[in-house]
Every structure is written in structure tokens, then in C-alpha cells.
N, C-alpha and C positions, 0 to 999 in steps of 0.2 A: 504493500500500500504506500509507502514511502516513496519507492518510485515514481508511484504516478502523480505521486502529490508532488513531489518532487518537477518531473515533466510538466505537468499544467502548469504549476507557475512560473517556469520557464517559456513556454510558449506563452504566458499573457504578458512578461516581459519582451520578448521579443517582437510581439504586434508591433506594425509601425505605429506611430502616435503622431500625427498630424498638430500644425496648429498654424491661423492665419491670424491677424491683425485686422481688426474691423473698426472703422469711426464711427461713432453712436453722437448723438446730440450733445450728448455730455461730458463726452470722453473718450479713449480707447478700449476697446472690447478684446479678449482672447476668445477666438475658437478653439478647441481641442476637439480632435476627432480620431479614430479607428477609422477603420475599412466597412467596421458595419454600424457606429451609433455616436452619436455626443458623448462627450466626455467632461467635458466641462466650458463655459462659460463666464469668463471671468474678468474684473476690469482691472487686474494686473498679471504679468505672466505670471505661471503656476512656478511656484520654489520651489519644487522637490525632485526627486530619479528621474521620478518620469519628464517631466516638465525637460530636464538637460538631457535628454533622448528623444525630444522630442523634434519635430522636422520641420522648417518654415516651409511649408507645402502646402497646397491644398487638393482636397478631393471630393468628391460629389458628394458626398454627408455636407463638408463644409460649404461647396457651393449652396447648395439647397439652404441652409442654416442662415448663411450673408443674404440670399435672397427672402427668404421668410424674417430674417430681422428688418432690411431693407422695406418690406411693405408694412412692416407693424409701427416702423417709427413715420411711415410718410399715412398712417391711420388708414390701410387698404386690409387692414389686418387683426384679427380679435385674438388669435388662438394659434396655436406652432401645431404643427402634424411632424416628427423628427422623429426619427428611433434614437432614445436616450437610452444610456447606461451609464450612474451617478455608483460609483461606489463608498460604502456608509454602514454604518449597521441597520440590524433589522429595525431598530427605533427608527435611526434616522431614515431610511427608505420607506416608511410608513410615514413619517412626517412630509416627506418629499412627495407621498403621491396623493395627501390629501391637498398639498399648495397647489398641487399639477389642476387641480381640481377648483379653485376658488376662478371665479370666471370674471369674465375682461370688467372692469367697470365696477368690480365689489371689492371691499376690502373687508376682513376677520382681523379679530382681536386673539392674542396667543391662547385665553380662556376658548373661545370656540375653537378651534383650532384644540388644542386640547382635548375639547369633547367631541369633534370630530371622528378624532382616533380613538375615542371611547376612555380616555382618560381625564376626565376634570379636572385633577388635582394635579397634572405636567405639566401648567403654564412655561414655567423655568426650563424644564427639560425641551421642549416644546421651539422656546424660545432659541435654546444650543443648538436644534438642531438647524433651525430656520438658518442660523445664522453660517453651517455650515456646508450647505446646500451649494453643491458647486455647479449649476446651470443656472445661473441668474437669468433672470427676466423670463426666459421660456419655461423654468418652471420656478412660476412668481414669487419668491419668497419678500419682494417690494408687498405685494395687498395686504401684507400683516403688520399693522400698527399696534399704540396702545390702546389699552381699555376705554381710556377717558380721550380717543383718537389724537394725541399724537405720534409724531413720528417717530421712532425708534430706530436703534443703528443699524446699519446697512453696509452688505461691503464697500459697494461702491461709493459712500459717502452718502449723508443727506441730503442735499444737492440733487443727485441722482433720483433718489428715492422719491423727490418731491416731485419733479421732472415726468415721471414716472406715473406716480399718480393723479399728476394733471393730467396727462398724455390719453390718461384712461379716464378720467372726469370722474377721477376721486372726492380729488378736491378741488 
């Protein structure tokens, strides 16, 4: 069994790992992409192994990606249709797909969001994972504010985030 555990995660290191530079309204965007799905979204390069293995190339995941952001920031666009793969724990992957889930134009408070995934009392928890959700924008972790609807931190900056939920006639 060693082996093959071994072997898998040698081949998910060896996947190529794509990634292009995209300008957003507000800033610069990372794509990160495979051969079959996102990988991350981010508005600074990724700092880690894979990130310095990774390839300034792009490929038809990432095309598609700059085109489906391209229409969402010029408002032709509600919703991403991408094959994602966000790697995270089981918590955070459960947080990641109820945000996949909050729709163009609403924004939840960490409390919902929390009861969402069936847990009330994981605001905090809730709130961690939000915060480290590495496909920004396509899977919205911007529509989650506070309780008492302010803004709360965001990778991308405030700025962004507010940017963001004008964009979407939040606020």
C-alpha cells in the first residue's frame, strides 16, 4: 500500500501546474490551473512547491477561466460553469461548496453560512475557512460579510471586496 500511496502522490506532483496573470478592476488576479480543473484563484502569486513548479503558460481551463472572468467583471455574467479542484479538508471543502452556492447578488452572514452546513455554532470555524478558500471570486467567499453587515477581511483587500459587492448590487 505504501507504494501506491507513494506513486499517487508523485504523479499529483508531477501534473503540470499552469498559471497566467489576469487584470481585474482592482488589481492583478492569479490563475492556477491542471490539464483538467482550477486550482486556484488568487490576487497574489501562490508561495509555496507548487506555486515555484508552476508554469507561466496557459491552457484551455485557463482560457475559459480569463474568458468567464472577462464577462463577469464587464456584468454579461452571474455564475462560472469551470471544473474546480480547491484542495482543503473535509471542513473546508464543505464550506467551499456551500459559498459555490450563495448566488450572484446575495450576500450571508458567517452565522448562516454556518447553518448552512448544518453547524450553528462554527461561525469562527466557518469564518477560517472562508478565509482560506483559494478560488476567489468564482467560488464567492467576497458575499460573506458580518452579522451586523459589515465588511470583513478578504484576501484581496477590502477595496476589492467592496468593489465586488457593488459589482453584484450588494451594496
Amino acid at each position: 500500500m505504501a507504494k501506491l500511496r507513494d506513486a499517487t502522490i508523485m504523479e499529483y506532483f508531477m501534473k503540470p501546474l499552469y498559471f497566467q496573470e489576469f487584470s481585474s478592476p482592482f488589481g492583478q488576479i492569479f490563475i492556477y490551473a491542471n490539464n483538467k480543473a482550477i486550482k486556484a484563484l488568487l490576487f497574489k502569486p501562490w508561495q509555496n512547491a507548487l506555486a515555484n513548479n508552476a508554469i507561466e503558460q496557459t491552457n484551455p481551463i485557463i482560457d475559459c477561466c480569463h474568458q468567464q472572468l472577462t464577462e463577469y467583471f464587464l456584468g454579461q455574467r452571474a455564475s462560472f460553469n469551470l471544473p474546480l479542484d480547491a484542495e482543503g479538508t473535509e471542513f473546508q471543502q464543505k464550506v467551499w461548496q456551500k459559498l459555490y452556492q450563495i448566488p450572484f447578488g446575495e450576500s450571508w452572514s458567517y452565522g448562516q453560512l454556518a447553518r448552512a452546513i448544518g453547524n450553528k455554532n462554527a461561525s469562527r470555524a466557518v469564518g477560517a475557512a472562508n478565509g482560506k478558500n483559494p478560488i476567489s471570486i468564482i467560488v464567492p467567499c467576497h458575499r460573506v460579510i458580518g452579522a451586523n453587515g459589515s465588511l470583513t477581511g478578504y484576501a484581496g483587500g477590502l477595496a476589492a471586496k467592496q468593489w465586488l459587492l457593488k459589482h453584484e448590487g450588494i451594496l
